[in-house]
N, C-alpha and C positions, 0 to 999 in steps of 0.2 A: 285890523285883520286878526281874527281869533288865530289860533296855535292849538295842534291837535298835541295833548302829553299823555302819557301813560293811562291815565287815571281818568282824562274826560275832554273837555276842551277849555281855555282862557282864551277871556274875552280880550279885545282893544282897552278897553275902558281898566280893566284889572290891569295889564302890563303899566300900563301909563300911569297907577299908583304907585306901582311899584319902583316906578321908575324917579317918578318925581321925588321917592324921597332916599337919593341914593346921590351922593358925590361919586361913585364911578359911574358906570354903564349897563345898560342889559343888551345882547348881542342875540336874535332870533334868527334864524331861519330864513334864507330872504334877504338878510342886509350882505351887504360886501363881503364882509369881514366874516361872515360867522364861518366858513372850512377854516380860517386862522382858528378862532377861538374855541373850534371846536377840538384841537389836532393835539394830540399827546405826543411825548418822545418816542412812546414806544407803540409800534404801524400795528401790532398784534389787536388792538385796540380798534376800529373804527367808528364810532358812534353817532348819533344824532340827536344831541340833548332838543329838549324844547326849547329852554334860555341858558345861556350863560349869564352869568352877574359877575363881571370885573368889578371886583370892591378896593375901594380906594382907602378904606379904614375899618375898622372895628366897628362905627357906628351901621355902615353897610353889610358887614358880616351881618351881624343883628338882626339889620333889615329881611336880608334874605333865607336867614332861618325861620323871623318869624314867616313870612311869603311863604316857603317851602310847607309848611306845620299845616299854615292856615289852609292852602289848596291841594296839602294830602300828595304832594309831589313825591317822586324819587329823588334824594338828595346825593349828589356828590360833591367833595371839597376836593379842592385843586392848589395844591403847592409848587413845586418845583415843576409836576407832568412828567417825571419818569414813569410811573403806574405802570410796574410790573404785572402787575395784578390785575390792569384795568378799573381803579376803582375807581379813579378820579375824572372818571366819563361815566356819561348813560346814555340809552336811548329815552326818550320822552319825559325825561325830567330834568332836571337844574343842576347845572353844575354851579358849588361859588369857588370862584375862580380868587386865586389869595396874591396872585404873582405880579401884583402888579405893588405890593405891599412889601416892603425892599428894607424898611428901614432897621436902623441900626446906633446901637449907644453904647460908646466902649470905655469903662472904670477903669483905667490902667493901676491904678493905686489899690481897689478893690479885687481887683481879677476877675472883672465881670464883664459880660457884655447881655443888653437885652436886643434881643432880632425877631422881626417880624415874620410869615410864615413862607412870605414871598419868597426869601433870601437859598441862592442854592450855595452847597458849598466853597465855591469860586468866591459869590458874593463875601461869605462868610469870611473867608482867609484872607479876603483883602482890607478888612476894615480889623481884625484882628492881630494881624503880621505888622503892621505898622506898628507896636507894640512890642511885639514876640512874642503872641500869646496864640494857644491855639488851643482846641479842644478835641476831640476825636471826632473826626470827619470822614468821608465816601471816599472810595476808592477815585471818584470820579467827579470833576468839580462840577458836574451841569446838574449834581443830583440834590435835590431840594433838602433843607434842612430839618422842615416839619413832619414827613413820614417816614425818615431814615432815625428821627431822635424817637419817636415815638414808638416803632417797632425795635426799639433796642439799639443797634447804631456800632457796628464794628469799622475799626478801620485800621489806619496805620498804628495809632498813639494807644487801640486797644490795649496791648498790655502793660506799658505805663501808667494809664490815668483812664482805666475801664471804659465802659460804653458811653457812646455820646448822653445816654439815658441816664447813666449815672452820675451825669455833670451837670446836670438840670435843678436847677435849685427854687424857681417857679416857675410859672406860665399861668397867661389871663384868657380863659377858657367861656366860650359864649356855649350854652349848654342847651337841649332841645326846646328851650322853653324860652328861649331868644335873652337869658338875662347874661351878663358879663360877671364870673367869680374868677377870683384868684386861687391858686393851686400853690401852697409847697408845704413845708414840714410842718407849719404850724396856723396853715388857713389849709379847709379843707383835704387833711393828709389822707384820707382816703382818696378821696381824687388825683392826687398828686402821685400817691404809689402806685396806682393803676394808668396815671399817665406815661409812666416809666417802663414801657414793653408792652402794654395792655393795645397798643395801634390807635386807631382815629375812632375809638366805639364811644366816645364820651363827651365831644365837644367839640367847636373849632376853635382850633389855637392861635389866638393874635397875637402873641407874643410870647417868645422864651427866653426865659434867665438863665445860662449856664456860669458855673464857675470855670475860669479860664486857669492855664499855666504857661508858663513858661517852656516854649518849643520856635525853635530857629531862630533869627532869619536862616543860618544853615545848618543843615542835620547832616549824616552821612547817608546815603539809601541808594536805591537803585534796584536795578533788574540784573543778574545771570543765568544766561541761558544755557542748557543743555541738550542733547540728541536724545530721543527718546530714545535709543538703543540702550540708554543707560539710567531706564528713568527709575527700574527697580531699585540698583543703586542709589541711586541720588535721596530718593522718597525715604529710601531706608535710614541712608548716611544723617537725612537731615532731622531725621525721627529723633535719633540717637542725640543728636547736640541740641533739637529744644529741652530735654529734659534738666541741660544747665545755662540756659540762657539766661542773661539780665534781663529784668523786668523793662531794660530802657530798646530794647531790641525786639521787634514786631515782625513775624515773620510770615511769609504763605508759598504754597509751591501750587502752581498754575500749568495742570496737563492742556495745552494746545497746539497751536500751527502758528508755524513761524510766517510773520507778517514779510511781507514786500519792500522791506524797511531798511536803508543805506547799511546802518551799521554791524548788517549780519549778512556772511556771507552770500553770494547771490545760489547756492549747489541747495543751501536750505531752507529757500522760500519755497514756502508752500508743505514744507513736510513736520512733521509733528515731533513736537517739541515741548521741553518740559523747560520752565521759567523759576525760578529762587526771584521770590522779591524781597524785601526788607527795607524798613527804615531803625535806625540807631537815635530813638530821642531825649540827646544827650549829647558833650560834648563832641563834635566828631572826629577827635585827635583821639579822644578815649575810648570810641567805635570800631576805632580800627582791628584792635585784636579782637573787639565781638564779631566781627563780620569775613575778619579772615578763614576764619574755617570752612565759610560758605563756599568761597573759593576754589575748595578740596574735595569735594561731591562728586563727580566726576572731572573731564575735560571741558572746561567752560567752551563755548563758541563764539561765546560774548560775555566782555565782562560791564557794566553800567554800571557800577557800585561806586560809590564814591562820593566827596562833599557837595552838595547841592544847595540851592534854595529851600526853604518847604516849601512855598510854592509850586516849585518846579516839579518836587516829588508829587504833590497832590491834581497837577494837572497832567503827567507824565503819559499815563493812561486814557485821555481824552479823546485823542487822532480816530483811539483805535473804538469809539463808546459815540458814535454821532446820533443824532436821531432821525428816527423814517424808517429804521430794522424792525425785524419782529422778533420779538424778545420772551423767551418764557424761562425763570429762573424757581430752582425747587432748590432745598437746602435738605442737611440732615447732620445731628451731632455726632459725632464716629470719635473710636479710640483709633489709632494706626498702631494696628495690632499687625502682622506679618501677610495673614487671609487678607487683611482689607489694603493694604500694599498691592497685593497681589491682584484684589476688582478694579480697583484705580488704576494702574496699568495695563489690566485687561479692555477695560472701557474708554480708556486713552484711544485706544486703536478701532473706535468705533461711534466716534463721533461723527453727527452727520455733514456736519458743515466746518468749513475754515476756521467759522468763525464762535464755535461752542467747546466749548469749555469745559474743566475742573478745577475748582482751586477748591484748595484745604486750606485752612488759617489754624494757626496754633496761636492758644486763646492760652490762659493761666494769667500769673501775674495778677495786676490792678483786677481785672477780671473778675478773677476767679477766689478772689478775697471780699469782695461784697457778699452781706449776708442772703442768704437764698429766699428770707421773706421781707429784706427790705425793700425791692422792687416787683415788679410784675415779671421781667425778665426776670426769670429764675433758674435756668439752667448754667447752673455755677461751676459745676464740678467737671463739665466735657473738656477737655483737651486740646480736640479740634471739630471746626466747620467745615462741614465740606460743601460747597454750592454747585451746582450742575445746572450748569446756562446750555441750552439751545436757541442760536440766535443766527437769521438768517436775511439777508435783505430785501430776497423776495418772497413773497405767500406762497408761490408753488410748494407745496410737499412739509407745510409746515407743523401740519398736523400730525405728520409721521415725526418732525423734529421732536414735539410735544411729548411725544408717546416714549420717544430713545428717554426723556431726559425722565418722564416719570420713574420709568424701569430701568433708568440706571439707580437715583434714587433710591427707590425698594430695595437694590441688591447693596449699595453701596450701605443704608441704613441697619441691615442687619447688623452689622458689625459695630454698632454707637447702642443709642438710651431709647430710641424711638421717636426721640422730639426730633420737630422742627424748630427752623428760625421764624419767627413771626413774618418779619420783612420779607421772605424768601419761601413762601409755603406755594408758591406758585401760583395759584388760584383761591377761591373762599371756602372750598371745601369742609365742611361743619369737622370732618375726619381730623386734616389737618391744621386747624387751628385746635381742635384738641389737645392734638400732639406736641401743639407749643407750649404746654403750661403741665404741670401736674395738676391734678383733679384738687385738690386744698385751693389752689392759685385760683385755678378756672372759676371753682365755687366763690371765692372771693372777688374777682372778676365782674360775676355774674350779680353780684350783691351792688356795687358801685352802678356799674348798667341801672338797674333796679331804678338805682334813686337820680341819674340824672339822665336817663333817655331809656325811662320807662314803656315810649310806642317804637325804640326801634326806629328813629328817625334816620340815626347813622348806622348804616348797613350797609353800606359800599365797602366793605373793611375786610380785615379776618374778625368777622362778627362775632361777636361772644352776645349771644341772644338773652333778653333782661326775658325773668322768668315769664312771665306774660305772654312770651310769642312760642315760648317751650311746647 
């Protein structure tokens, strides 16, 4: 049975080569399975690839980039399938699907581990903790490891031990041209530093090498909450104490609505609510005076702070992060300056849904002491992230979510640098992915594209266009 794609039609006889030389699967149109294989975390998304290819190793990646090349497909790679952005679907072209690709080899003596691209977060901290070692990981443990390291990678351990990006010491990169190269400081360092924020524009990643450290089994962390009646306070108060934070204390304040959730009173479900998260990674007898001040912000309503698992801290977040929502997330680097106190509170109270969002992250630390042109992430010097999620669970009225969070965005961005986050530009917008790099970076960028996916193969991304398609 041919398959209509993008581009033209494949025959029976074509699939069935492609098939036969593949230890996973291709999943069309038609078979059982394919609404599974086709179906991302996030609902905002709904597509209808031609094939999917479940690759079962590197030789199969291979496979199906060469596949893709040779019949002129649309290509998308599939990791973890959170695809905020929708990249990791299409309609009438190939997704390769990596997730079935799990593995994992952990140097306790080295402080290393190599993981393949399949692995999500969760994966990740469970074959790491058995150790005590972790690296900066997702707020959220279902979220894949390959396009969260790749566009940069904030999380809890950010200001201890920088971006997940800046813990990446190689990766074995199958590049448009179906061959398998190695990536790091001293094989292909151009590729390497462009694989460090530059996003999915260069290759599929079978494997990453991060340097690991030393974090948990228990950390101190948690969540306290507060009444928005006092979020100017709080936003202000906690302004004021990141400027003498330890580098071992990771902090973010999260304008939303209070969940339905036993441990908060029942008078404040449903009303909006400003959140202090933080983890302490670092002793957590010696956390204690880091994190008491947080305490002090206004009237807690809840306090969650305290010794924990890391584990526990890194899947804490999960209940509330399922998949089958519609999800659109925009970012923007911002100073919390007093005005931009004042839009973040103002857009607090005009969120559309329960379940959208602000959180600001205070970045500095590990961070912000990497050099500004040793990776592609190069926004060094910002302060804080602010991300602005609309996310809702049904389609009704989504496009209006879309549009609040763009224009919250805009108004909240005046107040920062004008970048965006790579990970978090919302959509591919040529505008914003500009905006994630200074024009030195971008041109740089643009130069690496050039020499390994010179037609533009990988384009599901925040595309940085090799000059060719200019």
């Amino acid at each position: 049975m041919s398959i209509d794609t993008a581009e033209g039609v494949l025959g029976d006889a074509t699939i069935g080569e492609l098939e036969a030389g593949l230890r996973g699967e291709v999943v069309r149109p038609g078979d059982a399975g394919y609404d599974d294989a086709r179906a991302i975390w996030n609902a905002a998304h709904d597509r209808r690839p031609a094939l999917v290819v479940r690759c079962a190793g590197t030789a199969d990646v291979m496979r199906a980039v060469e596949f893709a090349r040779s019949q002129d497909l649309l290509v998308a790679v599939r990791g973890g399938a959170h695809s905020i952005a929708g990249f990791s679907t299409c309609d009438g072209g190939i997704v390769i699907d990596l997730s079935a690709m799990k593995g994992a080899r952990v140097d306790p003596v080295q402080r290393r581990i190599v993981a393949q691209p399949g692995m999500t977060w969760g994966d990740f901290d469970h074959e790491t903790q058995a150790f005590g070692r972790a690296v900066t990981g997702g707020l959220v443990s279902t979220t894949g490891i390959a396009g969260f390291t790749l566009g940069g990678g904030v999380g809890w351990l950010v200001r201890r031990h920088g971006l997940a990006c800046d813990n990446l010491v190689g990766a074995d990169v199958v590049t448009a041209d179906g061959r398998l190269v190695h990536a790091s400081a001293e094989e292909n360092p151009d590729l390497f530093w462009a694989l460090r924020g530059g996003g999915g524009n260069f290759g599929v990643v079978t494997s990453f090498e991060y340097q690991l450290h030393p974090v948990g089994p228990q950390v101190l962390a948690g969540l306290i909450f507060y009444r928005a009646a006092e979020a100017r306070q709080v936003i202000t108060r906690w302004r004021d104490l990141t400027a003498g934070m330890p580098d071992e204390l990771t902090t973010l304040v999260n304008l939303t609505t209070a969940p339905p959730l036993p441990f908060l009173p029942e008078e404040v479900h449903g009303t909006r609510v400003v959140v202090v998260g933080g983890m302490y990674a670092g002793a957590p007898e010696a956390g204690e005076a880091a994190v008491r001040p947080l305490r002090g912000l206004g009237t807690p309503i809840a306090d969650l702070m305290g010794p924990m698992p890391y584990t526990g801290m890194q899947t804490l977040l999960d209940p509330l992060w399922t998949r089958g929502a519609h999800n659109y997330f925009t970012s923007a680097f911002i100073e919390a300056s007093d005005p931009a106190i004042d839009e973040l509170t103002r857009l607090h109270h005009t969120t559309p849904t329960p379940s959208s969002e602000l959180h600001m992250h205070h970045l500095g630390g590990a961070y912000g002491r990497v050099p500004a042109d040793a990776t592609a992430f190069s926004q060094r010097d910002a302060s804080f992230l602010c991300n602005v999620i609309a996310r809702s669970p049904e389609p009704t009225g989504f496009d209006e979510h879309v549009a609040w969070a763009r224009g919250a965005r805009d108004e909240i961005a005046r107040h920062g640098h004008g970048a965006t986050y790579v990970n978090f530009t919302g959509d591919g917008a040529e505008d914003k992915v500009r905006a994630s790099y200074p024009g030195p970076v971008y041109d740089r960028l643009v130069q690496v594209k050039n020499k390994y996916d010179p037609t533009n193969l990988f384009r599901l991304n925040q595309n940085i266009r090799p000059s060719s398609a200019s």
